[in-house]
C-alpha positions in Angstrom: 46.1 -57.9 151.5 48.4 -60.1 149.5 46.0 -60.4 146.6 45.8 -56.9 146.3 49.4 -56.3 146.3 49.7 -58.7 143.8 47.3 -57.7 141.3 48.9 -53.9 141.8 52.2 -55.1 141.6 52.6 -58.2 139.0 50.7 -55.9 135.9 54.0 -53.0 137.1 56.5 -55.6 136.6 55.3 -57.4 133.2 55.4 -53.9 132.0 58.8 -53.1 133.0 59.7 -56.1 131.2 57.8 -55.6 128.1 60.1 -52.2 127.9 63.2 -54.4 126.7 61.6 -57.2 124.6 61.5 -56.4 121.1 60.8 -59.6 119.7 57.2 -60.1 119.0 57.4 -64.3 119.4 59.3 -63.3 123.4 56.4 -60.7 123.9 53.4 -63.2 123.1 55.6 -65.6 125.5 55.0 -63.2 128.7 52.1 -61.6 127.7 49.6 -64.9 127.4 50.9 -66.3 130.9 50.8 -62.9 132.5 47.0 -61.8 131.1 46.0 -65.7 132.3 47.8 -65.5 135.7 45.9 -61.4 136.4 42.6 -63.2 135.7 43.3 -66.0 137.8 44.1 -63.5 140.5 41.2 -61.7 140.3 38.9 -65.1 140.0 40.8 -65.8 143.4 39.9 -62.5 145.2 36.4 -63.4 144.4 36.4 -66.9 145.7 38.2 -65.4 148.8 36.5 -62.1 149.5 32.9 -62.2 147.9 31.3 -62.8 151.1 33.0 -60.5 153.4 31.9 -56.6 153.8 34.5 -54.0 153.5 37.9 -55.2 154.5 40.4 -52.5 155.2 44.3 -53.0 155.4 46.1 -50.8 157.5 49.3 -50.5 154.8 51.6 -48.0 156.0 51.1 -44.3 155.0 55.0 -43.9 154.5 57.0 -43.9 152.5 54.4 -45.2 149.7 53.0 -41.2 149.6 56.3 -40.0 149.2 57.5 -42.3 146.3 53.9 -41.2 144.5 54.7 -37.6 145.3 58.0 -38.1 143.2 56.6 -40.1 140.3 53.6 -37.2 140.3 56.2 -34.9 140.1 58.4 -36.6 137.1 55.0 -37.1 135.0 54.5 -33.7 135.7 57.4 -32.6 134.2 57.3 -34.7 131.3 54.2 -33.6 130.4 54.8 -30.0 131.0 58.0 -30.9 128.5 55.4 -32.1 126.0 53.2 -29.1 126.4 56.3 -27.1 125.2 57.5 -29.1 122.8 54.0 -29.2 121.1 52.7 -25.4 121.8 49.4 -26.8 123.7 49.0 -23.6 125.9 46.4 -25.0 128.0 47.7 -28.4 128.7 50.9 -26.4 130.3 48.7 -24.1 132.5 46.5 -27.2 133.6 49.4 -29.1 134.6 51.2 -26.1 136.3 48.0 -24.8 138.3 47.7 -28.8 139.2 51.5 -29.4 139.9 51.4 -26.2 142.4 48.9 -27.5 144.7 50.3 -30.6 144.8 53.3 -29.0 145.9 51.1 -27.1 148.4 49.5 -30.0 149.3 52.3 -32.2 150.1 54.2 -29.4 152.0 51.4 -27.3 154.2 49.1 -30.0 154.8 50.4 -33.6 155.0 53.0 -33.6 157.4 50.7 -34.4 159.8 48.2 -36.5 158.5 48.2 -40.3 159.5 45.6 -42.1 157.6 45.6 -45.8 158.7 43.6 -48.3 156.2 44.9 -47.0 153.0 43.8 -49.8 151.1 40.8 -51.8 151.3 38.7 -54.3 149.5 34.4 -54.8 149.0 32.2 -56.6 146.7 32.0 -53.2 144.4 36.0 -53.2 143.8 35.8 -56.8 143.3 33.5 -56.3 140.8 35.9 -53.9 138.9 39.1 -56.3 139.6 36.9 -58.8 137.9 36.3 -56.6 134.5 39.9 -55.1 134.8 41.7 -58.3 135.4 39.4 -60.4 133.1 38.4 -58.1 130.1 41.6 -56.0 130.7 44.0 -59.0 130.0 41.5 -60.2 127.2 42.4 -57.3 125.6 46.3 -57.3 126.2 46.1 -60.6 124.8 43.8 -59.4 121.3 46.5 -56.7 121.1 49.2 -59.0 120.2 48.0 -60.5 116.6 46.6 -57.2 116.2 49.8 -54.8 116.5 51.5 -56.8 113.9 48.6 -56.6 111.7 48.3 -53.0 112.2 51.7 -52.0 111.5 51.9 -54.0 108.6 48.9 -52.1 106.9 50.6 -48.7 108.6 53.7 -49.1 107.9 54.4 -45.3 108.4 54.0 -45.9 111.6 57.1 -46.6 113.8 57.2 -50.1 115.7 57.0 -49.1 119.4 54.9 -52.4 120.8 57.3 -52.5 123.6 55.9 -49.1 124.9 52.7 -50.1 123.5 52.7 -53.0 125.5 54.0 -51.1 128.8 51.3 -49.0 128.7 48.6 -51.5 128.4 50.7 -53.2 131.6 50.7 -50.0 133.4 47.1 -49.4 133.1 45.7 -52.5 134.6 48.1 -52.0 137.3 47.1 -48.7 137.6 43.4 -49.4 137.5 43.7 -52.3 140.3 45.2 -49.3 142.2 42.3 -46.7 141.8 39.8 -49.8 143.1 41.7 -50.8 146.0 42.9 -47.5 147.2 40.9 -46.2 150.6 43.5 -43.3 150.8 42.0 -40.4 148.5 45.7 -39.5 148.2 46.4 -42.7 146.4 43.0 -42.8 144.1 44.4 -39.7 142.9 47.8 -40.9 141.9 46.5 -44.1 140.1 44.1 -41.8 138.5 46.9 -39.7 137.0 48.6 -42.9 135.9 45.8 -43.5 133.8 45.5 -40.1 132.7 48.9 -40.0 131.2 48.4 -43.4 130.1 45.5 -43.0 127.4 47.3 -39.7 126.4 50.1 -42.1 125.1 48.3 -44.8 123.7 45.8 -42.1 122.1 49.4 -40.5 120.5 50.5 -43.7 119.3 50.6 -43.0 115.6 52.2 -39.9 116.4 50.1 -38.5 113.6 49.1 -34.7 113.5 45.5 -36.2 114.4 46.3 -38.3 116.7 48.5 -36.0 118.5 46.3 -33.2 118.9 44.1 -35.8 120.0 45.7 -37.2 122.6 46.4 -33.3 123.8 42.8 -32.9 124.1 42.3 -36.0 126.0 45.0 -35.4 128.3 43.5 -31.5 129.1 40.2 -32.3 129.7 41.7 -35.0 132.4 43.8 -32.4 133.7 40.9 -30.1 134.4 39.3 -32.7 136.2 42.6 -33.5 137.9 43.0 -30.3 139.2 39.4 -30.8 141.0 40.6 -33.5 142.2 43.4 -32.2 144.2 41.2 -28.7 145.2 39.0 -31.3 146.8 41.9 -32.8 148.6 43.0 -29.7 149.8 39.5 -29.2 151.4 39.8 -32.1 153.3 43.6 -31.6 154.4 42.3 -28.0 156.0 39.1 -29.5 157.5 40.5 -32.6 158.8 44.4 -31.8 159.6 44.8 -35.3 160.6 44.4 -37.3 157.5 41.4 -39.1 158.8 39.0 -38.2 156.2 41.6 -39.0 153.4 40.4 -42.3 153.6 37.2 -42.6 151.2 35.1 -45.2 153.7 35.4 -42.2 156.6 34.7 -39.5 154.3 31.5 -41.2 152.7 30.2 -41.9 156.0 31.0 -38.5 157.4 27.6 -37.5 156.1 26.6 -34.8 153.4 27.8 -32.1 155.9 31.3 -32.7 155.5 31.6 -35.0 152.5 29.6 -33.2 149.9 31.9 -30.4 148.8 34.8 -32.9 148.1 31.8 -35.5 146.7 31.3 -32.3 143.9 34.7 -31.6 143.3 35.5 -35.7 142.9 33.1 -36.0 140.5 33.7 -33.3 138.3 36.9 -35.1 138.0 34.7 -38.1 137.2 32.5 -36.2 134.2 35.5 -35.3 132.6 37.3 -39.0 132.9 33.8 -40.8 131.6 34.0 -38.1 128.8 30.4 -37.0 129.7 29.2 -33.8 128.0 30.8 -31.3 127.4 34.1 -33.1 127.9 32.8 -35.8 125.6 35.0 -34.9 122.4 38.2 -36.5 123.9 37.1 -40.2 123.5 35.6 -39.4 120.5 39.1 -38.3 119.5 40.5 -41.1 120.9 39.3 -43.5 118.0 42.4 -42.8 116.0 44.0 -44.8 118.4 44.5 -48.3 117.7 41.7 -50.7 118.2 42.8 -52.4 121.6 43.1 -48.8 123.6 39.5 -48.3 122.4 38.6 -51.0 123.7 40.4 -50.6 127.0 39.3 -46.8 127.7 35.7 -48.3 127.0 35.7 -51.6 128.6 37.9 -51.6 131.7 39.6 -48.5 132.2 39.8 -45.0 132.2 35.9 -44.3 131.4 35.2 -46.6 134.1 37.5 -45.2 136.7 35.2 -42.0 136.2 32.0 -44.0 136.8 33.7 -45.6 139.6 34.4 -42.9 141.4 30.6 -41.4 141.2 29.1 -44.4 142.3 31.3 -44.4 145.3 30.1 -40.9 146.2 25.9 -41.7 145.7 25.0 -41.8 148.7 26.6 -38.7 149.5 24.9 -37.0 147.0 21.3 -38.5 147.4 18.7 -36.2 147.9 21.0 -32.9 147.0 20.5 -30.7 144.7 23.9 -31.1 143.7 23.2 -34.7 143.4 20.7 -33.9 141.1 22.5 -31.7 138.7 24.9 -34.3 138.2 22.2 -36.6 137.1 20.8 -34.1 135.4 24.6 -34.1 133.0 24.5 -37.8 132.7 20.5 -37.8 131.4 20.8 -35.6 129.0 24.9 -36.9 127.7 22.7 -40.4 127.5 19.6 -38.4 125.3 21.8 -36.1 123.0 24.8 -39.0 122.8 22.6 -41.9 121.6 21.1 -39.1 119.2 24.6 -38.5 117.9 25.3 -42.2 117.2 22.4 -42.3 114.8 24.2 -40.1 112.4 27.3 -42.2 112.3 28.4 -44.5 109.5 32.2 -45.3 111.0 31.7 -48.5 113.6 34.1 -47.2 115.8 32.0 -43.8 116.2 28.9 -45.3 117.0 30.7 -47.3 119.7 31.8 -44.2 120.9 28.7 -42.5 121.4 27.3 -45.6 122.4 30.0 -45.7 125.8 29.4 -42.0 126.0 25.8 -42.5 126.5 25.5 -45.5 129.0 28.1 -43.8 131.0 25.6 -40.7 131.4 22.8 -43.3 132.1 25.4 -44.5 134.9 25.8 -41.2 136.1 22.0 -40.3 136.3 21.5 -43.4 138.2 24.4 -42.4 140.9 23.6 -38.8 141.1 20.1 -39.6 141.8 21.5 -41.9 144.4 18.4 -44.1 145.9 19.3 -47.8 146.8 17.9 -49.0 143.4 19.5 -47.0 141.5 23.3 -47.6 143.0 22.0 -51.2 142.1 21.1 -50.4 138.5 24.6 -48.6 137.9 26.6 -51.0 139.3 24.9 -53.7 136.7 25.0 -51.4 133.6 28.6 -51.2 134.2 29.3 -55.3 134.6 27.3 -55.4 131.4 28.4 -53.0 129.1 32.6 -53.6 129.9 31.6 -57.0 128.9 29.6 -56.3 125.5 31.2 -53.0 123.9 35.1 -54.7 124.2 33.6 -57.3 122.1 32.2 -55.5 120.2 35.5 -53.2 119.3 37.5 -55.9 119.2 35.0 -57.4 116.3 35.2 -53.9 114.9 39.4 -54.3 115.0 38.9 -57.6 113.5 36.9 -56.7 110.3 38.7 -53.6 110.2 42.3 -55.6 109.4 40.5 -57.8 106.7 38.4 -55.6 105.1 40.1 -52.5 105.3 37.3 -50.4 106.6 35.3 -49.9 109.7 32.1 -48.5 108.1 29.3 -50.1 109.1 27.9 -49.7 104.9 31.0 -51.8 104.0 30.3 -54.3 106.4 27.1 -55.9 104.2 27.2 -60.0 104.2 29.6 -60.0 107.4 27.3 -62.9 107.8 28.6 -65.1 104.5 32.6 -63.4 104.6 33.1 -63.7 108.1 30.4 -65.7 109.9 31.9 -66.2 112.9 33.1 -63.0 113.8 29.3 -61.8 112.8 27.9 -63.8 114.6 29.8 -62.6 117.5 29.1 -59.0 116.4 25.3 -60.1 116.7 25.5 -61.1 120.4 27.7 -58.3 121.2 24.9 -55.7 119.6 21.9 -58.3 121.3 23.6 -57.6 124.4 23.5 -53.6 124.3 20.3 -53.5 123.5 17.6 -56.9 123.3 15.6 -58.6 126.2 16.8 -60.8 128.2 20.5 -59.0 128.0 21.9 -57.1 130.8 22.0 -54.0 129.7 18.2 -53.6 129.2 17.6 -55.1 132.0 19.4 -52.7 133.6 17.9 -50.0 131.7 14.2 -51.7 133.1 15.6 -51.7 136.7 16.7 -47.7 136.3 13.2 -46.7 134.8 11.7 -48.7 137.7 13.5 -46.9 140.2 13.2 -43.3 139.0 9.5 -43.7 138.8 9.4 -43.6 142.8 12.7 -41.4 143.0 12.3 -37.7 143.7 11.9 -35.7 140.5 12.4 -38.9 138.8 9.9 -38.8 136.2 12.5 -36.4 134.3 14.3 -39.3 133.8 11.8 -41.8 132.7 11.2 -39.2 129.9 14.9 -39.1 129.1 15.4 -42.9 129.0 12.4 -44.2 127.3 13.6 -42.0 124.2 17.4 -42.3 124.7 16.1 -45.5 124.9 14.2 -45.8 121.7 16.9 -44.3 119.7 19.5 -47.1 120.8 17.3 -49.2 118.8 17.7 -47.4 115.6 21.2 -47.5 115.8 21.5 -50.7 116.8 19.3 -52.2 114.6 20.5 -50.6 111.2 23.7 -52.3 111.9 22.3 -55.4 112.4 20.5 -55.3 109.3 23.6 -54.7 107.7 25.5 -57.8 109.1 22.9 -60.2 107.7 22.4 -58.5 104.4 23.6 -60.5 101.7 23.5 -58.5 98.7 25.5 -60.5 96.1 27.6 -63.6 96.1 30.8 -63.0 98.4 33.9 -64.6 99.5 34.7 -65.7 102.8 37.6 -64.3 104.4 38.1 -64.7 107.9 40.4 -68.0 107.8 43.7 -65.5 108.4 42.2 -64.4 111.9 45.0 -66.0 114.4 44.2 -67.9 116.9 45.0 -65.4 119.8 42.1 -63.2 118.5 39.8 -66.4 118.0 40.2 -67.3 121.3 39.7 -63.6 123.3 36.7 -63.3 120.9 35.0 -66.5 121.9 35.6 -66.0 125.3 34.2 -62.4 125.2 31.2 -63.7 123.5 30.5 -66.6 125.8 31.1 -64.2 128.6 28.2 -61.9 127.6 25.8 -65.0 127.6 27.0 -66.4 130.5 26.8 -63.2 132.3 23.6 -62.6 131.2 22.7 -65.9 132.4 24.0 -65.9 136.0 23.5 -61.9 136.8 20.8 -63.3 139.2 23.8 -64.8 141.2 26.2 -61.9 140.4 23.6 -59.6 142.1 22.8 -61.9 144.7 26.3 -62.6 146.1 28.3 -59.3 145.0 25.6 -56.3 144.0 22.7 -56.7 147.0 25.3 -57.7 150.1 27.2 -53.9 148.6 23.8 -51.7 148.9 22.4 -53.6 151.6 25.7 -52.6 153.8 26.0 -49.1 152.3 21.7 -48.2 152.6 20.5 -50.8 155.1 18.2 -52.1 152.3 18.9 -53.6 148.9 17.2 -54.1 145.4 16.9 -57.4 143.7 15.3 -59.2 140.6 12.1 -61.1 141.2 12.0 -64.6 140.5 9.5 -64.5 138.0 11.5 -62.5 136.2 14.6 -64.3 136.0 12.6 -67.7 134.5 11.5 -65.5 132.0 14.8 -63.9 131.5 16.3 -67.0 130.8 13.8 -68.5 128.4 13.8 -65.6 126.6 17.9 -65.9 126.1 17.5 -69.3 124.9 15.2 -68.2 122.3 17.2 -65.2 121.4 20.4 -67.2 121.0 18.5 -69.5 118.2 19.0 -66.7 115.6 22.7 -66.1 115.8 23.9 -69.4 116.4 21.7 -70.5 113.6 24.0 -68.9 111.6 27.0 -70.5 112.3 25.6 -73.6 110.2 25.6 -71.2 107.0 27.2 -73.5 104.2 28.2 -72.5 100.8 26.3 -73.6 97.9 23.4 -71.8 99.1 21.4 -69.9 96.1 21.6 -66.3 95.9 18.7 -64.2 94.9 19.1 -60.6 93.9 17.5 -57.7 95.1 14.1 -56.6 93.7 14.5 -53.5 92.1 11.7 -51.8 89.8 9.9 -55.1 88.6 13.4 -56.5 87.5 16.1 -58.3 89.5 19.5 -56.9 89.5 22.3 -58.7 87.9 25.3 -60.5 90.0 27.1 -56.7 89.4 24.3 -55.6 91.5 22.6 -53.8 88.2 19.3 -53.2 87.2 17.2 -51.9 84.5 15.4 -49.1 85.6 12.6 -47.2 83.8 13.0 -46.4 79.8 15.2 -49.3 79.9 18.2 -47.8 81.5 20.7 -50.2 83.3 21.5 -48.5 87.0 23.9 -49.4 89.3 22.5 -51.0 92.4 23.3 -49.4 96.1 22.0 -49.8 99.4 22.8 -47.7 102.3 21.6 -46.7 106.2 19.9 -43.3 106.9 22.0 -41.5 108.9 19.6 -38.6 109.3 22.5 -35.9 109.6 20.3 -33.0 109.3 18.3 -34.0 112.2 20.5 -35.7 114.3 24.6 -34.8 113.2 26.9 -34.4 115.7 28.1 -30.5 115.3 24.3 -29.3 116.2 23.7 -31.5 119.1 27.2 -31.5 120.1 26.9 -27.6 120.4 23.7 -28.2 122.6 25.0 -30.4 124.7 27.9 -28.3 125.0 25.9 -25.8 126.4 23.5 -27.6 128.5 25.4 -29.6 130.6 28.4 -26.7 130.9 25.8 -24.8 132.1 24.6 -27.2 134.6 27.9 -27.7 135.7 29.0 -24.2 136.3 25.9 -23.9 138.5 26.8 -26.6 140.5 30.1 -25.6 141.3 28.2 -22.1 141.7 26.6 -24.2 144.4 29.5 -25.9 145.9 30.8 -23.0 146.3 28.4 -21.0 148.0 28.4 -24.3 150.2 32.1 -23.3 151.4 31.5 -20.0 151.8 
């Protein structure tokens, strides 16, 4: 239990402390040993917990709940202060309606419940300590060179890194929380915390944008919040003594008794992994600097949603219910990989790209078979791993080049080799054999094939599928164009950015590399203990896996031996070569400029249309299955 405590606690302090250092050189002295010493924690819980079951602690009930009912209470206010302050009408009714039964909660029903293992540890929250601790600090680290950067090039932007940094603090310590919390009570405090903590770091510019923004972030959480706790007070009147508070009881309580609060939970979930129709809000959130993208994407928030559903498949296999949720995160994967097609800005098609995967996550979970917990549980190792690379290159280029649009980003490959070729193996790893991610895409087509009504789903991957190779590929093509002679310009990246960007890029290799033992010791001992029986890869597989990596990897770190003095040849344009202003002389001897863009197909596939249709699809589907849930109660 002293690991736990530890990698809940230490995060809380270092953030207290990053409150009252203003100094940037004192920060990057506490921050480096801090984000090192999390990731060596949550190495350690590996080493001494990946071949144990579920462990549960019994920590003591009280006065923990009370000192979270008080800090519930202050956020509450504060944010109801902001809701004021700002005229958002509907972020102060959320957080009254959700305030008031709290308050109902915590003074009808939980006087006299006793819940005894309120925390607990398995191989599925040491998975998630792993990408929170490791790609978490990562990240807190990147954030350093890149706040000065940023506020240098915004300089109308106050300085605030000391609550910039607190937040980031509070978050991981938040998210180790959410993952080791048995006690539903608790899961639901940490997942406030991180509620109210992307609503900040969304806000940080304090810009019009980014503060409506971070108001539409922090309502569509609320909603789910307040599911959250109606679920909660399901359980308090069922089970007056607290039993079923804790989340091992209640799963194994059967869909008799579990499935109503499985529904409610996650709803809660949809609207934390920004699923359709509550996707808009981390769209939004890319005005926020690039770190917290990469943090709501990578290793928190988003995840926490994911988290949570996964927890509760096998309550909802077989369900209709079940289903309907699946049924949201199919078509969020079909209609959000769409959208990303029409995008130009990097940080957009990242976006959609998370918004996407995390429906294919959900479809796998609501679904629920065996195979397909296995398949979720592996799409979210590897995409935490390969999309905060690939933000953090995104943040990278960004600061040189002063744009994140993928058109401006032609020969990456000659002014910033490195960092492209890192790009490259981030954008291999979303969507090429032998990476993870497709892997795991193979594995979830496999397993719908035999799972009920599963067919529906093949359909919806095979062309979500496709069209993640569009996207993927244009901007590709774009990294290794070289249209003209160009300057090299990434020798002013420090060396705290060089070093969390090589580490993230070995990381997806590696990963990629030993999944076979990541799924062996961690993924198969989880489902076999939660189903009886387990899914793995077959051995043939994995030598073909790896020697297709090996081949892969020949392209991009080719690249790396790029030298200057090589001879440029100009685009072929109209039987004559352009000039080195990227001209050419066109027909009746007219000199024309030279462009090259992507399609973007807008009028097929923009965001407003299909936005609108997911809008409607998936509300739909969701009203109906709180329809159901309801009638369920009744």
């Amino acid at each position: 239990m002293n690991e736990l405590l530890f990698l809940i606690g230490f995060p809380a302090i270092i953030a207290i402390l990053m409150l009252f250092i203003h100094k940037d050189k004192l920060r990057n002295y506490i921050v480096i040993p801090s984000a090192v010493i999390i990731g060596v924690a949550s190495i350690w819980l590996l080493i001494s917990c990946f071949n144990k079951n579920t462990i549960l602690y019994a920590f003591p009930f009280e006065p923990a709940s009370k000192i979270m009912y008080i800090i519930e209470l202050l956020l509450a206010i504060f944010i109801l202060y902001l809701g004021i302050k700002y005229r958002k009408t509907l972020t102060v009714a959320l957080v009254l309606i959700q305030a008031g039964l709290l308050v109902f909660f915590e003074t009808y029903l939980s006087s006299g419940m006793h819940p005894e293992n309120n925390l607990f540890v398995d191989q599925f929250s040491i998975i998630m300590a792993m990408i929170i601790g490791i790609i978490g600090s990562l990240i807190c680290v990147y954030a350093l060179g890149y706040m000065d950067t940023y506020h240098k090039h915004h300089t109308e932007v106050k300085d605030r890194k000391n609550i910039f940094f607190f937040i980031l603090f509070i978050f991981l310590s938040s998210m180790f929380g959410l993952v080791f919390s048995n006690n539903l009570l608790w899961v639901f405090f940490f997942w406030e915390v991180t509620t109210i903590c992307s609503f900040i770091l969304i806000g940080y510019s304090q810009t019009p944008e980014a503060t409506n923004n971070a108001f539409l972030a922090l309502a569509m959480n609320l909603l789910g919040g307040v599911a959250f706790m109606v679920a909660l007070i399901y359980i308090g009147i069922i089970d007056p003594s607290g039993k079923l508070l804790e989340l091992n009881t209640l799963i194994m309580s059967g869909q008799a008794i579990a499935l109503v609060p499985a529904v409610l939970i996650c709803f809660a979930g949809i609207t934390k992994a920004a699923l359709m129709p509550f996707s808009s809000w981390l769209v939004g959130a890319m005005v926020a600097p690039t770190p917290v993208s990469a943090l709501l994407h990578s290793s928190t928030m988003v995840k926490a949603g994911v988290y949570i559903i996964v927890r509760f498949s096998p309550v909802l296999a077989g369900s209709l219910e079940g289903f309907l949720i699946a049924l949201v995160g199919g078509f969020t994967f079909l209609l959000a990989s769409s959208m990303a097609i029409s995008q130009s800005n990097a940080k957009k098609v990242l976006a959609y790209s998370t918004i996407a995967n995390l429906g294919l996550i959900v479809a796998c979970a609501g679904i629920g078979t065996y195979k397909l917990m296995w398949a979720a549980i592996l799409l979210i190792i590897f995409h935490a791993i390969a999309k905060s690379l690939l933000f953090l290159c995104v943040g990278t280029v960004e600061n040189r080049i002063g744009s994140r649009d993928i058109d401006d980003m032609s020969g990456l490959i000659v002014r910033m080799p490195k960092i492209a070729v890192m790009m490259f193996i981030g954008i291999a790893g979303m969507f090429l054999a032998p990476f993870g991610m497709l892997i795991s895409k193979w594995a979830a087509i496999e397993a719908f094939i035999v799972a009920p009504l599963g067919l529906l789903f093949v359909a919806i991957l095979a062309f979500g599928g496709s069209i993640t190779v569009f996207f993927w590929a244009k901007w590709m093509g774009k990294i290794i164009s070289v249209p003209q002679v160009m300057e090299r310009i990434e020798d002013t990246v420090t060396k705290e950015k060089w070093a969390v960007l090589y580490i993230l890029a070995g990381l997806t290799v590696v990963v990629c590399l030993i999944f076979p033992l990541i799924s062996s010791v961690l993924v198969e001992p989880f489902i076999l203990n939660i189903y009886g029986q387990t899914a793995q890869l077959a051995q043939a597989n994995i030598t073909i896996m790896v020697m297709m990596l090996f081949l892969l990897m020949i392209m991009p770190f080719s690249m790396l031996f790029y030298r200057d003095g090589q001879k440029y040849v100009g685009p072929y344009m109209g039987g004559m070569t352009t000039t080195p202003t990227m001209q050419f002389t066109g027909a009746m001897g007219t000199v024309r400029d030279t462009t090259m863009g992507n399609y973007y197909l807008k009028n097929y596939f923009g965001e407003d249309k299909l936005f609108m249709i997911g809008t409607v699809l998936c509300l739909g589907i969701l009203i109906f299955a709180v329809i159901l849930t309801a009638g369920v109660v009744l």
